[in-house]
ZAMARGU-4260 file (C-alpha; in steps of 0.2 Angstrom, whole numbers, plus 5000, padded with zeros to 4 digits):
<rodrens>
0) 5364/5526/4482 | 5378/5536/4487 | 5395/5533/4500 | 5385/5540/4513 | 5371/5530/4510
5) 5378/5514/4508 | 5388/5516/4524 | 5375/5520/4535 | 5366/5506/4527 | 5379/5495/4531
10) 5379/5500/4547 | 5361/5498/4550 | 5362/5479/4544 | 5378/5480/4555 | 5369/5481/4570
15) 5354/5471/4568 | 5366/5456/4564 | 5363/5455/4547 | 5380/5453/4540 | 5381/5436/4536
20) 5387/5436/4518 | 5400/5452/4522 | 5408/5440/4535 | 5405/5424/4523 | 5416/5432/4509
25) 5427/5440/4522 | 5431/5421/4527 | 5433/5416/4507 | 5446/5429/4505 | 5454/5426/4521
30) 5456/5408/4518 | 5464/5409/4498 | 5475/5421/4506 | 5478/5410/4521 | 5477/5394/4508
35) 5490/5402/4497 | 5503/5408/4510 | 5502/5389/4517 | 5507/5381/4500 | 5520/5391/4496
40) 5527/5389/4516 | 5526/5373/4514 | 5532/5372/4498 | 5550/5379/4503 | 5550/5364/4514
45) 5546/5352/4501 | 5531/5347/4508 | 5542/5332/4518 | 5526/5330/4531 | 5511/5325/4523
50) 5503/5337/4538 | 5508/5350/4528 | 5495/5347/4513 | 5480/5348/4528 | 5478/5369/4529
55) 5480/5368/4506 | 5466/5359/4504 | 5458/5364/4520 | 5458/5382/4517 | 5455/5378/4499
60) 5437/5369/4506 | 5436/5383/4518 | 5436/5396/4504 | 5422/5386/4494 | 5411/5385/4510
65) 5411/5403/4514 | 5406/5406/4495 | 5394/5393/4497 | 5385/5400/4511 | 5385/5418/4502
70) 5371/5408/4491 | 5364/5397/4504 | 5357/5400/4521 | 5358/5380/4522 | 5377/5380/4516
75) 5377/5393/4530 | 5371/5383/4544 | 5379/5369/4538 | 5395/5369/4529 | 5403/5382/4533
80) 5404/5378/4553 | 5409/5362/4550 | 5424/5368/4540 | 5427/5381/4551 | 5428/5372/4568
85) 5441/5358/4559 | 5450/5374/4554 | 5451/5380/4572 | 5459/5365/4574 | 5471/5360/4561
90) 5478/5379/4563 | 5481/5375/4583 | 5488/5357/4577 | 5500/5366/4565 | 5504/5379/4578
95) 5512/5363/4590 | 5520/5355/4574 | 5528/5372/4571 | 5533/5375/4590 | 5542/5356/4588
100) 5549/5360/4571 | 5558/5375/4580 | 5563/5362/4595 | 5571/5350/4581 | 5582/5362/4574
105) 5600/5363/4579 | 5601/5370/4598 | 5581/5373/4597 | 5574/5382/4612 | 5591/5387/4616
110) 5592/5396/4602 | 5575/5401/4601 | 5583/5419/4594 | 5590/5412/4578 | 5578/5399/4576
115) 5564/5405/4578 | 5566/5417/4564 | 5574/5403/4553 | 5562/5390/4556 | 5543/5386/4552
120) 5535/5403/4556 | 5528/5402/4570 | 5512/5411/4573 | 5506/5408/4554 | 5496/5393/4559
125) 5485/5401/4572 | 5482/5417/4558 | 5475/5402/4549 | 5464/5396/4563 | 5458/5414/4563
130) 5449/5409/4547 | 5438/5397/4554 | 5433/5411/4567 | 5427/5423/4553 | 5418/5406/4546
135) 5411/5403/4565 | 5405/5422/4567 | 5397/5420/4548 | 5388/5406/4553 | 5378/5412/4565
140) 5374/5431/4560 | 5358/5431/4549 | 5358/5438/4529 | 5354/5455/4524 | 5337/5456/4518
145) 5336/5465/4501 | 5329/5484/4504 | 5328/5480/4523 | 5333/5497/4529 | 5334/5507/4515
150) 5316/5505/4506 | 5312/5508/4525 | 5305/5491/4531 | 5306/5485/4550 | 5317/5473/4554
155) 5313/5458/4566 | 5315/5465/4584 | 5333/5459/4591 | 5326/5458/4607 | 5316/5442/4601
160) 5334/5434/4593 | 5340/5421/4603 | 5361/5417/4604 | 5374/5426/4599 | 5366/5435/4585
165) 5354/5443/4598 | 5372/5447/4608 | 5377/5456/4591 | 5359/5464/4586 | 5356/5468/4607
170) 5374/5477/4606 | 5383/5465/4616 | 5396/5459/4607 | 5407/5474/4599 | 5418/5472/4614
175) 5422/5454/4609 | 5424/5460/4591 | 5437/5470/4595 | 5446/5458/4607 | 5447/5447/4591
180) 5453/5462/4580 | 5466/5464/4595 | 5470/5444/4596 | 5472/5444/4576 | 5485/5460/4577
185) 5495/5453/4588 | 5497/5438/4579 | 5499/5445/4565 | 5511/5460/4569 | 5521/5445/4577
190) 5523/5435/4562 | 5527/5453/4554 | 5541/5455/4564 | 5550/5438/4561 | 5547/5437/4545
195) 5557/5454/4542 | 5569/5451/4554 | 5574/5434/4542 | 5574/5450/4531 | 5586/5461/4544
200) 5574/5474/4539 | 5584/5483/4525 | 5567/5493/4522 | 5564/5506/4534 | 5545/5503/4530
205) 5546/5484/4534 | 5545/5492/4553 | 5528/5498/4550 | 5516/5484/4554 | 5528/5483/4570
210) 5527/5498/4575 | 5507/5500/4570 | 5504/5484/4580 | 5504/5490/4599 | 5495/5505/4596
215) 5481/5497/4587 | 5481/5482/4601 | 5477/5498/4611 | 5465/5505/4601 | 5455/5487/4601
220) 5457/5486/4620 | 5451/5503/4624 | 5437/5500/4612 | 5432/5487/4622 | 5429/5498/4639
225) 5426/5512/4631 | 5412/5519/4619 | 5418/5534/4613 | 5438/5524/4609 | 5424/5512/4598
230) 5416/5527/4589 | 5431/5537/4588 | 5448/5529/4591 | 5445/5512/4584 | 5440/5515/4567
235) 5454/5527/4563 | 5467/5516/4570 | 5458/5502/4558 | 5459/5511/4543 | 5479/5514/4544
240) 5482/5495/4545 | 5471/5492/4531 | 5479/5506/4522 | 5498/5498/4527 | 5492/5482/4524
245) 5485/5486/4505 | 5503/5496/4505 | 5513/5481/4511 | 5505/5469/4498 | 5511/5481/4481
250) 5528/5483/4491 | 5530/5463/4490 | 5523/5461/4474 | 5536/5473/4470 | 5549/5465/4479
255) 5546/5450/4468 | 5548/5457/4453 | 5564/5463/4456 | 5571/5447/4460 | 5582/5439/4448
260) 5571/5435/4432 | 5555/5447/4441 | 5538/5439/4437 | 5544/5429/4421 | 5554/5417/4436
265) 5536/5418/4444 | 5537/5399/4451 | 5554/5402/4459 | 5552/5419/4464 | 5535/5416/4474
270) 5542/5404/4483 | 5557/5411/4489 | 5551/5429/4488 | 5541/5439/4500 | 5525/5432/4507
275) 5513/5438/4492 | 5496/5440/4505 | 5505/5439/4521 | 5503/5458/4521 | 5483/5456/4515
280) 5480/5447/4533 | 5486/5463/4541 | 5476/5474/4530 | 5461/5461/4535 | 5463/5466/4555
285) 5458/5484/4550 | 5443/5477/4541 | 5436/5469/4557 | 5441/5484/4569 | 5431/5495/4558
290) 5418/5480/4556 | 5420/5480/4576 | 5416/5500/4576 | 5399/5500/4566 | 5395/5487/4578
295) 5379/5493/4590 | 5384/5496/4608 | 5373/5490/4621 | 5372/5507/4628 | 5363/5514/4613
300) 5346/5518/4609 | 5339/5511/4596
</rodrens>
């Protein structure tokens, strides 16, 4: 089959809902990413709240109940929403236990400018509740049928799916997928933007996810109103913050080996180096926007 193929393919199963597993590992990555970044946060603050060990072995859980529902439509239904929704809330708990970590330290609100970037990141907890919304959407999409579209079988009518699956298949809900894409840039251009200001941004390219972050919030909004901003607009702005995103992630990995002792000080140098995947959950926002733009539009014909 070839790139052509495969991507109209996927678009087909796209828009008869039938993505299920695509967003189930989409949800296991995010979560080891998500997992990972959390351990070693919370590792620079020794771990002195035991709160701190609830998004580890949470998105560790997470991360085995996407892969799970891969297998299993059971799992799917099941597991995996379960998890989700307690990830939802553990990521909004941690936002308000970060929000009164900042208040605690020395002047807190008063100096929100200082500590803000100095203290517990801020947005990182709700990036991690964004997890359990890829597990939610999973949850509820259907799994592609092997050959469905391309050995030229007929799939099941949307119009006789009921929920938010019919929304998706019906053509109803690429709006709200790219509101999400927007909701998950902004967090995560935010969190971007403090983390390299603890850096004073001594990499011109450390401004890129900044500066990539309003217009593609744009792009997702005028996606939402607009077809031809969906068809056209969205998926290229989608495909530069994957691109940077991807980018960011070798620039930290190189950033880490060329701290003192480089990748043989690994333990050390992870914890206090740049955030490994933090740059991964950028590149992830492009992947939904162009998920977002494959999407069918209710305007469409069949």
């Amino acid at each position: 089959m070839s790139a052509l193929e495969v991507i109209r393919h996927l678009r087909r199963e796209l828009r008869e809902s039938r993505f299920q597993r695509t967003m189930a590992l989409m949800t296991a990555f995010a979560a080891i990413a998500s997992g990972f970044e959390a351990y070693i946060q919370h590792r620079r603050g020794d771990f002195a709240d035991w709160r701190m060990w609830t998004p580890v072995w949470l998105m560790a859980l997470t991360a085995a109940g996407a892969l799970a529902a891969v297998a299993s439509r059971r799992a799917a239904h099941t597991v995996l929403p379960a998890l989700s929704v307690i990830s939802v809330i553990d990521g909004v708990i941690g936002f308000q236990a970060h929000l009164a970590g900042i208040q605690r330290m020395p002047g807190g609100w008063r100096l929100g400018q200082y500590n803000v970037v100095m203290g517990p990141p801020v947005f990182a907890p709700l990036l991690m509740s964004s997890v359990g919304v890829l597990g939610l959407l999973a949850s509820v999409l259907r799994p592609a049928e092997s050959g469905g579209g391309a050995m030229g079988q007929r799939l099941p009518d949307p119009d006789r799916q009921t929920g938010l699956v019919a929304r998706i298949a019906q053509g109803e809900f690429q709006r709200g997928m790219a509101v999400t894409a927007g909701t998950f840039a902004i967090l995560a251009g935010g969190e971007a933007y403090f983390e390299h200001l603890r850096g004073s941004f001594n990499a011109r390219l450390m401004w890129s996810p900044v500066w990539l972050t309003p217009p593609v919030v744009a792009a997702t909004l005028a996606a939402a109103v607009n077809e031809d901003a969906a068809r056209l607009v969205l998926p290229a702005a989608s495909v530069v913050i994957l691109t940077d995103g991807l980018a960011g992630f070798v620039l930290h990995l190189r950033g880490i080996g060329r701290m003192p002792g480089g990748f043989h000080n690994l333990d050390f140098n992870l914890t206090m180096g740049p955030p490994l995947f933090a740059p991964l959950l950028f590149a992830s926002v492009g992947a939904l926007g162009l998920i977002a733009s494959l999407m069918r539009r209710g305007s469409e014909g069949r």
